[in-house]
N, C-alpha and C positions, 0 to 999 in steps of 0.2 A: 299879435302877429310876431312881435320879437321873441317871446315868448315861446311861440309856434317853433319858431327857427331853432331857436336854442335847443328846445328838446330833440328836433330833426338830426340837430352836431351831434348832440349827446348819444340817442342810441347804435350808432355807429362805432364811436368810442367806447362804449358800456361793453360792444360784443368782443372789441379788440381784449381788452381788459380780461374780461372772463376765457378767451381760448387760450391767452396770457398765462391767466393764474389755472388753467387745467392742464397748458404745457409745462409749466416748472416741475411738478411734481414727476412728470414723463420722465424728464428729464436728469432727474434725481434718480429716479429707478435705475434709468437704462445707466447711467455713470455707475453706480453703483455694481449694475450687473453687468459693466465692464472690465472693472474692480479686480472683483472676482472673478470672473474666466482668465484674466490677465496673470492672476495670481497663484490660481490651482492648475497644476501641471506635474512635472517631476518632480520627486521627492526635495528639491530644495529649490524649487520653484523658476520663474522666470520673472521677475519683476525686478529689475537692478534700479539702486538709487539714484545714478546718473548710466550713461552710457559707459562700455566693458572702454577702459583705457588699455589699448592697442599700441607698442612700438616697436621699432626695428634696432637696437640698440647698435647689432654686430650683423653685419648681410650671414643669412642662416640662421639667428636668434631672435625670436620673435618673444616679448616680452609683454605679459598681458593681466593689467589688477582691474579687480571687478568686487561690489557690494551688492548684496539680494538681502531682501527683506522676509524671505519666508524658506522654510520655516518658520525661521528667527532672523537675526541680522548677522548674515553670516558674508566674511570677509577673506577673499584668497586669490592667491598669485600664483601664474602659472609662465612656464618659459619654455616654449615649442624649439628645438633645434632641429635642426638640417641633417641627420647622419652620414647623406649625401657628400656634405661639404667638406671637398678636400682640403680648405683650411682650417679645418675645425678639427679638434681631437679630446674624444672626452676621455677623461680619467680621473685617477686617484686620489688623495691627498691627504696624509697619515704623518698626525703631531706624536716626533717623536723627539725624546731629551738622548741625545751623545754624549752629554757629558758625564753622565749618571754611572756612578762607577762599578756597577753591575752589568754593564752592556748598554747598548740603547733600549730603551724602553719607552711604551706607547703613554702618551699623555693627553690632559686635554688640553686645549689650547684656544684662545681666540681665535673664532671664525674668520673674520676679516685679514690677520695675520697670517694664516695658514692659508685661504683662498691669494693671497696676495704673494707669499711664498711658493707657489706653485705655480703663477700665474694666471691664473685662474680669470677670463672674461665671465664668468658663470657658475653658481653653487649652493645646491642643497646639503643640507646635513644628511648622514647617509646611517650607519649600523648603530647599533642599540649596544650598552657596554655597560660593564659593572666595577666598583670602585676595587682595587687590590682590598687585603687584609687588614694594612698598614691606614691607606688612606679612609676605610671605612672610620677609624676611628675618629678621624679628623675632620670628618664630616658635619655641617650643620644641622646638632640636632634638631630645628625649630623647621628647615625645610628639606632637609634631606639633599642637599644642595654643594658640593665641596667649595669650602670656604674661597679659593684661590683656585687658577688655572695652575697647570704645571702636574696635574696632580697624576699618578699612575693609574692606569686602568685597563682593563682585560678588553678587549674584544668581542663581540658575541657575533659569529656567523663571518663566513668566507670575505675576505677581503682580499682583492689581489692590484697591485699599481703594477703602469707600464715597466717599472722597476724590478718590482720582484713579487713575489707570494709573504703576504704579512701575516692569514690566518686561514684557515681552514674551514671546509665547510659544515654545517652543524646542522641534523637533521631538526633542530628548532626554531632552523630560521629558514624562510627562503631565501631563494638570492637572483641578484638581476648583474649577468654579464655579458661581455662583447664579445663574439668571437676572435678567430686570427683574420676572417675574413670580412669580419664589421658588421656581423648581424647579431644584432640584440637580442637576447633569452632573458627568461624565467625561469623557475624551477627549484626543485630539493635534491640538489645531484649529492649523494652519499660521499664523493670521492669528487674533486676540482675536474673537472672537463677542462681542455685547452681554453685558454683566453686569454685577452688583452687585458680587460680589466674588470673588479666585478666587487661587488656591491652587495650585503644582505640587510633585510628586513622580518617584522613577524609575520607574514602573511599575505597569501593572494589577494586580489581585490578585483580582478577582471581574469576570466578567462577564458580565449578563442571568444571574444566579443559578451560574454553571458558575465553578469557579478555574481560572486561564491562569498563575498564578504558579507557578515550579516547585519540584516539590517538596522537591531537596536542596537544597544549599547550607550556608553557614556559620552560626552560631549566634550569634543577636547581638541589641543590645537595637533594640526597632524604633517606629515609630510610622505609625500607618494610620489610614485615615477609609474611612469607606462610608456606602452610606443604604439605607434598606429599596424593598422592590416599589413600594410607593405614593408613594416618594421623600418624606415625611412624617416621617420621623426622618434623623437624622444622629446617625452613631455614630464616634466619636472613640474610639481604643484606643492603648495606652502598652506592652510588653511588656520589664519589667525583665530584665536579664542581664549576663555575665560576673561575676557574684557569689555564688561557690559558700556552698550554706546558704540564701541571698535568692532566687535566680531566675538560673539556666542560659541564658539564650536561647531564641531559636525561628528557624528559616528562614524564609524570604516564604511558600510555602506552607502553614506553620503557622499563621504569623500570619491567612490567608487563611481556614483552618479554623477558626480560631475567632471572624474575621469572619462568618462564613457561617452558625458557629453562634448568632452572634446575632443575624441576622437579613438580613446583608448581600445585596445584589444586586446592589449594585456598591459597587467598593472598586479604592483605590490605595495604592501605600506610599510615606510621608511620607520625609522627613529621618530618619536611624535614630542607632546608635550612642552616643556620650556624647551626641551633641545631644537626645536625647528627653527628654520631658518633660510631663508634664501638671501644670497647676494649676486650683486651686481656691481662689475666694473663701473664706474660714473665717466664722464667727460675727462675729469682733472686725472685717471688712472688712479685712484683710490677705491678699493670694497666698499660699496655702500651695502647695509641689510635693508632691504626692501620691503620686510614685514616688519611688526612688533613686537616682539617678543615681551613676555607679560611680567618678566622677571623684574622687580625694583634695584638689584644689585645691575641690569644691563644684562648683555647678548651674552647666553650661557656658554661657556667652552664646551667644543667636543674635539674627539679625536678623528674623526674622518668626516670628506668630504668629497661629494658627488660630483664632479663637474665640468667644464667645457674650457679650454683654453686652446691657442693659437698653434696650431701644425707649424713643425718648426721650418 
C-alpha cells in the first residue's frame, strides 16, 4: 500500500516535470523570436545597451547619449536646442591668430578653448578645411594629422559669425544658416543670402522629411545638424567610431536615419572623422568633450565651431 501511495505522488509530479521540460524550449523560442523582432527595424536598429541618457543641462538644450547594438555597436550624441529661446543665440566661432604678421589668419585651434572663448554653453565641430602650402609640409606624415594646433588653414564653404563674413560660399559644399529673422536653411546658395550666421558641410542628408544621402559607404565617425518641420529646434549629433568596444561607425545614410529619427527634416553632414566633436559646458563652467574622439595625440584642433551660447 505504501507503495501504492508513493507511485499515486509520483505521477502527478512526473506530468508537472514533463510540461516543465516542453515549456523551457517554448520559451527559448519565443525569447529568442523576441530578440529578433526587437532588433530588426531601422537601418541602425532599435535595441539600445542600457536606456537613451536624456538631460536638460541649459532650460532649451536638451542633451541626449545613447548606444545600439545593430547594426554594429554604434555610439552617438545628440543636443536638441530651443531656437525659440530668447535666451539662447547660436553662432560662430572662428580660431584665429592677430598676431601673425601677415594679418589675421584662420587656424586650428583646441576645441574646448575656442568653445570656451566664445562662450559657448554648446558645440559641434562645423566646416571641412585644408592645411595652407606652408603647413602641408609640416604635417604628420604617418597620419596626415598637423603636428600642433596654431597651424594655418583654408576654409572650405561659407562661413559667416554674428561678427562678420569669414568665407564664402562654395558650390562644393552646402551650407546651413540663420536668417535675420531666426529661421534656419539649408542649401547651395551661389552667392551668401542675408544671415546671421552660417555654417557649410559636404552634403544633404535629409530633405523636406525624405533622405538624398546614400545609403552605403564607409564607416566612419561623423557629425550632422538638422532642424525639425517647424524649423524651431536644431539638432546637432556626433557619431563616435573607429573604436571597436566604444562605437563602429555609421555611413551618411545612417547618420541620416537616425537624424530623421529624431525628428529631422532637413539635415546636412558636418566636418566628420577625427575632426568630430561635441562639447558641453559642465557644472564647474569648463568645455567638456562629450564624445571620444579616437585620436591618441587627444581632441583634434579645428578652426570652427557650431554652437549655442547665452543672449546677451
Amino acid at each position: 500500500m505504501v507503495t501504492a501511495a508513493l507511485k499515486a505522488k509520483q505521477k502527478p509530479l512526473d506530468r508537472s516535470a514533463r510540461r516543465l521540460a516542453q515549456a523551457i524550449p517554448r520559451a527559448i523560442l519565443f525569447g529568442l523570436a523576441w530578440l529578433i523582432w526587437a532588433t530588426v527595424g531601422s537601418p541602425v536598429g532599435n535595441l539600445a545597451v542600457a536606456e537613451p541618457q536624456v538631460t536638460t543641462p541649459y532650460p532649451g538644450i536638451e542633451f541626449r547619449k545613447e548606444v545600439r547594438y545593430r547594426p554594429r555597436l554604434i555610439r552617438f550624441f545628440l543636443l536638441r536646442v530651443d531656437l525659440t529661446n530668447p535666451r539662447l543665440l547660436c553662432d560662430v566661432a572662428v580660431a584665429t591668430d592677430r598676431r601673425s604678421k601677415e594679418g589675421p589668419r584662420i587656424i586650428l585651434e583646441d576645441p574646448t578653448r575656442l568653445a570656451r572663448e566664445f562662450g559657448m554653453l554648446a558645440a559641434v565641430n562645423a566646416n571641412p578645411f585644408g592645411l595652407t602650402p606652408i603647413e602641408t609640409e609640416a604635417k604628420s606624415t604617418s597620419t596626415g594629422i598637423p603636428l600642433k594646433d596654431r597651424s594655418a588653414v583654408t576654409i572650405c564653404g561659407w562661413v559667416k559669425m554674428r561678427r562678420g563674413m569669414i568665407s564664402q560660399p562654395s558650390p562644393r559644399f552646402w551650407s546651413f544658416w540663420i536668417t535675420p529673422e531666426g529661421t534656419p536653411e539649408v542649401g547651395n546658395p551661389a552667392s551668401p543670402p542675408e544671415a546671421l550666421v552660417a555654417v557649410a558641410g559636404f552634403g544633404p542628408l535629409i530633405l523636406e522629411g525624405k533622405i538624398v544621402a546614400s545609403a552605403g559607404g564607409p564607416l566612419d565617425r561623423r557629425t550632422a545638424l538638422g532642424f525639425d518641420r517647424n524649423r524651431s529646434s536644431l539638432l546637432l549629433m556626433v557619431v563616435d567610431g573607429k573604436q571597436p568596444g566604444w562605437s563602429e561607425g555609421v555611413t551618411y545614410g545612417e547618420v541620416a536615419d537616425l537624424l530623421l529619427e529624431a525628428g529631422a527634416f532637413w539635415a546636412i553632414q558636418l566636418d566628420g572623422g577625427s575632426s568630430s566633436v561635441m562639447l558641453l559646458r559642465g557644472p564647474s563652467g569648463e568645455m567638456e568633450v562629450v564624445n571620444r574622439p579616437p585620436d591618441l595625440a587627444g581632441v583634434r584642433p579645428v578652426p570652427v565651431l557650431l554652437g549655442i551660447r547665452p543672449a546677451p
